[in-house]
C-alpha positions as CSV (number, residue, x, y, z in Angstrom):
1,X,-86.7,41.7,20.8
2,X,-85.7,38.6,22.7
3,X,-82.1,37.9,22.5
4,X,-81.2,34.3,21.4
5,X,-79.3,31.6,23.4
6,X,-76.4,29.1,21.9
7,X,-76.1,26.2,24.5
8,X,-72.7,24.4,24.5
9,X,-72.9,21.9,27.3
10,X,-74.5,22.8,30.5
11,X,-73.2,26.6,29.3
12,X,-75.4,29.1,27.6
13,X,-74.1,32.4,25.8
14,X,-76.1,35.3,24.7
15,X,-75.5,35.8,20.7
16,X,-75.9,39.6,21.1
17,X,-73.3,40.6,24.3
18,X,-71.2,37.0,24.5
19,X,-71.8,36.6,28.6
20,X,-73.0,33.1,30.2
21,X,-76.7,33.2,30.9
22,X,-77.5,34.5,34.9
23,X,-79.5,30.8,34.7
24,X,-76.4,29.4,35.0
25,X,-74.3,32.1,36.6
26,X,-74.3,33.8,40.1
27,X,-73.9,37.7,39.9
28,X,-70.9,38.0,41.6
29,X,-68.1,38.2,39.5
30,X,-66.0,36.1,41.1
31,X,-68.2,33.2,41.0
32,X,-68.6,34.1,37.0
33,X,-65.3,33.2,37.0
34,X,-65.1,30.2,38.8
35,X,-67.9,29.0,37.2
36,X,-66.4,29.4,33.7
37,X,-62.9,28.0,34.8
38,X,-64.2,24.7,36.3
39,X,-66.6,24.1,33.1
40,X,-63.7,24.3,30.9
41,X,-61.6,22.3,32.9
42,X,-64.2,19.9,32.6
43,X,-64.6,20.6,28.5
44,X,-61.0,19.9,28.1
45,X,-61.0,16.7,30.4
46,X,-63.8,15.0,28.5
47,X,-61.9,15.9,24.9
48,X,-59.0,14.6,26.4
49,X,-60.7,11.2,27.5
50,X,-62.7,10.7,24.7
51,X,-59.4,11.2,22.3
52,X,-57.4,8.8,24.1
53,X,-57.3,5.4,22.4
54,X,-58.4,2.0,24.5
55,X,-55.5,-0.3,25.8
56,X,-57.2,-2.0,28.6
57,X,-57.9,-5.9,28.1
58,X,-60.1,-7.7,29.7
59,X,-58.4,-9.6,32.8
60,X,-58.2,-13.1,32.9
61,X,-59.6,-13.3,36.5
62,X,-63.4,-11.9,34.0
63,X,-63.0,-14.6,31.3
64,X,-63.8,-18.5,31.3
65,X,-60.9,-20.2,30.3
66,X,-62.6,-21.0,26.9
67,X,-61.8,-17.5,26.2
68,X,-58.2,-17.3,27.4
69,X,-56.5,-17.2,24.5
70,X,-59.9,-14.6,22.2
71,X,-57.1,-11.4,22.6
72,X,-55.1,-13.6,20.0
73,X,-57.5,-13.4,17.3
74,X,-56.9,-10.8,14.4
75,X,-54.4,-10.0,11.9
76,X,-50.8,-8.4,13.6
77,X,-47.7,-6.9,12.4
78,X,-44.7,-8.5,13.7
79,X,-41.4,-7.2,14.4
80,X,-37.9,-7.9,16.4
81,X,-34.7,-7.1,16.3
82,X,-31.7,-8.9,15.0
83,X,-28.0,-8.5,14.8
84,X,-26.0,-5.4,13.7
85,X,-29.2,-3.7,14.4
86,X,-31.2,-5.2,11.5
87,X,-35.1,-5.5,12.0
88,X,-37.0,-8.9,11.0
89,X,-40.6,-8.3,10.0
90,X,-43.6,-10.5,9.8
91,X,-47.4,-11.4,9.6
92,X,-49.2,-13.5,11.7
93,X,-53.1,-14.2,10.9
94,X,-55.4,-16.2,13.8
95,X,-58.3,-16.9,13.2
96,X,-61.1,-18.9,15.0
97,X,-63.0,-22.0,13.5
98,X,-64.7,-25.0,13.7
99,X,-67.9,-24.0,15.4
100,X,-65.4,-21.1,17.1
101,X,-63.6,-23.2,19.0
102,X,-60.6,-23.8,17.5
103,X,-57.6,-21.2,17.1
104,X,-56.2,-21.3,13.8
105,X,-52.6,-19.1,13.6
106,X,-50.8,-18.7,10.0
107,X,-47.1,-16.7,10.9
108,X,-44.7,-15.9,8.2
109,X,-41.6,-13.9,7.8
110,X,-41.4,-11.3,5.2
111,X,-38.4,-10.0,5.9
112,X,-34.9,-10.5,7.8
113,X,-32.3,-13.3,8.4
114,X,-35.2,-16.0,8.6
115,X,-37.5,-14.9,5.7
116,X,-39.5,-17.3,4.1
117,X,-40.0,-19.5,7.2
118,X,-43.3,-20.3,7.4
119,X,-45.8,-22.3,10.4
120,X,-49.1,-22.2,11.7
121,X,-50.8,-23.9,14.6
122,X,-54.0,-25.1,15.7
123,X,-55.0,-24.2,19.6
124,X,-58.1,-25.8,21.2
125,X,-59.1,-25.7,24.9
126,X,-59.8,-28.9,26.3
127,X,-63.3,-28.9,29.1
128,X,-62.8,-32.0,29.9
129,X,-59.0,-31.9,31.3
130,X,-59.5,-28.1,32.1
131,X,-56.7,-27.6,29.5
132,X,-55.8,-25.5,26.7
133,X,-53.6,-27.6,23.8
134,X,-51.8,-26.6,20.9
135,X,-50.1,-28.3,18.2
136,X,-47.7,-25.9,16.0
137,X,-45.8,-27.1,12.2
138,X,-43.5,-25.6,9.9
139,X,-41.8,-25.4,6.7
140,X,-38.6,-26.4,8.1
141,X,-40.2,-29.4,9.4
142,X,-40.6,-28.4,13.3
143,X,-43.2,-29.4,15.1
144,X,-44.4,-28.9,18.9
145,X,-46.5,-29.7,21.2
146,X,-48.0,-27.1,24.0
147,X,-49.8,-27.3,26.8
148,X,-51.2,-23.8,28.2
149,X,-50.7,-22.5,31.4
150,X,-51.5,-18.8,32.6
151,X,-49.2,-16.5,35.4
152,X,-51.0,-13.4,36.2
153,X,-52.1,-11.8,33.2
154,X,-49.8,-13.6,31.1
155,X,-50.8,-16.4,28.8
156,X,-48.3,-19.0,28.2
157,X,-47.6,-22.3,25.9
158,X,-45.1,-24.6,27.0
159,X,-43.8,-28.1,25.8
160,X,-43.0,-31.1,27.9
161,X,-39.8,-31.3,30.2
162,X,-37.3,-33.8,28.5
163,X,-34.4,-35.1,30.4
164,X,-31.2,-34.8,28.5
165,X,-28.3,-37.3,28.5
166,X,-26.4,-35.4,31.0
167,X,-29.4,-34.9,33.5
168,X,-30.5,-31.3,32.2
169,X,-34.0,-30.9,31.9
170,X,-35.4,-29.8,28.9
171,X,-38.4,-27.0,28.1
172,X,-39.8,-24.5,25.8
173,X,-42.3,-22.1,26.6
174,X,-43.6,-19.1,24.4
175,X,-45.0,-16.3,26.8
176,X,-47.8,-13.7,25.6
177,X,-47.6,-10.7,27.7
178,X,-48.3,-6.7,27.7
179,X,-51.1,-7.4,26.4
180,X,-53.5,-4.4,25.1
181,X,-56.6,-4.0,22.6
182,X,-53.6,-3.4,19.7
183,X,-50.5,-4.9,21.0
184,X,-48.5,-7.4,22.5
185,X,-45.3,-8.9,23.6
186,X,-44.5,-12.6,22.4
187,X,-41.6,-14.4,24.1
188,X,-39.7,-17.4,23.1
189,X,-37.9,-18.8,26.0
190,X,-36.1,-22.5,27.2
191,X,-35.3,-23.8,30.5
192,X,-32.3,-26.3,31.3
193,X,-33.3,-27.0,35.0
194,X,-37.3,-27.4,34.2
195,X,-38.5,-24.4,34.3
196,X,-36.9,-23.0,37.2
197,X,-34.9,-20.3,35.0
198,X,-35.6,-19.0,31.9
199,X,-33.2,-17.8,28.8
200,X,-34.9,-15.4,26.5
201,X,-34.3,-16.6,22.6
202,X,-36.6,-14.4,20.3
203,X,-39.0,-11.7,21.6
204,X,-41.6,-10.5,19.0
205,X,-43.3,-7.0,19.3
206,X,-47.3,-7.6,18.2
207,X,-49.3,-4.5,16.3
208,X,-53.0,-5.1,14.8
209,X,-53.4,-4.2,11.5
């Protein structure tokens, strides 16, 4: 009677005696063995791979610059850490409408030493300046105005530089970076000499829901 063959792969195993097929073996033993160790090598590579989740974005230098700011878009978890080594917690939900080219961001705070704050923002790039703008509100009565910029891989918003009284010059910039499929890092920085140096006020650690 003819013996029947299970195929896993690119390896075939006799049901009745368990040994690879000679159509896919050499006679010598020692090349059995080789043979075997490499394809299970490969097995466990490809299980590996296909198991491992996706992190890569997209770079920059591959998108138009209508597109700069599509990583944004979903709904995230927020966290960060506060004094005494409390945790503040939060949502933030962006959207895009208007013919999909308008950002639409709604952040709250749900828990922490600033819950209840509330804002959202509108984001829109700009052809015709080769710009990306955004306008941001909130309930405490804050609002800003942003300009985008990009460094690298990082994408940033930044206001206009204000000269103070005493000749300091005044700016704000919030800087998306470490950016991945699922997460981010979202900084919220100012300058006193116009951007030359930067003093970190709030950093915000980004998981999608």
């Amino acid at each position: 009677m003819e013996k029947s063959i299970i195929v896993f792969g690119h390896l075939s195993i006799h049901k009745n005696n368990q040994y690879p097929s000679p159509a896919y073996c050499k006679s010598k033993s020692g090349d059995k063995l080789n043979y075997l160790m490499k394809k299970s090598m490969f097995i466990l590579l490809w299980a590996i791979f296909l198991g491992m989740p996706v992190q890569a974005q997209i770079s920059i230098n591959d998108l138009p610059p209508e597109e700069f700011y599509d990583f944004w878009v979903g709904e995230w978890d927020a966290s960060w850490d506060e004094p005494e080594g409390k945790k503040g917690k939060g949502v933030n939900v962006i959207t895009k409408d208007l013919d999909q080219k308008v950002i639409r961001e709604s952040f709250q705070i749900l828990e922490g030493q600033s819950a209840g704050f509330k804002g959202t923002s509108i984001s829109v790039y700009q052809p015709q300046f080769n710009r990306w703008k955004q306008a941001w509100a909130d309930n405490n009565g804050g609002y800003y105005d942003f300009t985008g910029d990009v460094d690298g891989e990082q994408r940033i918003f930044k206001t206009q530089i204000f000269e103070l009284e005493d000749g300091r010059k005044f700016t704000q910039r919030m800087v998306f970076k470490e950016i991945t499929e699922n997460s981010m890092t979202w900084d919220w920085e100012a300058s006193e000499d116009g951007g030359e140096t930067w003093t970190l006020n709030w950093r915000i650690f980004y998981t999608r829901k």
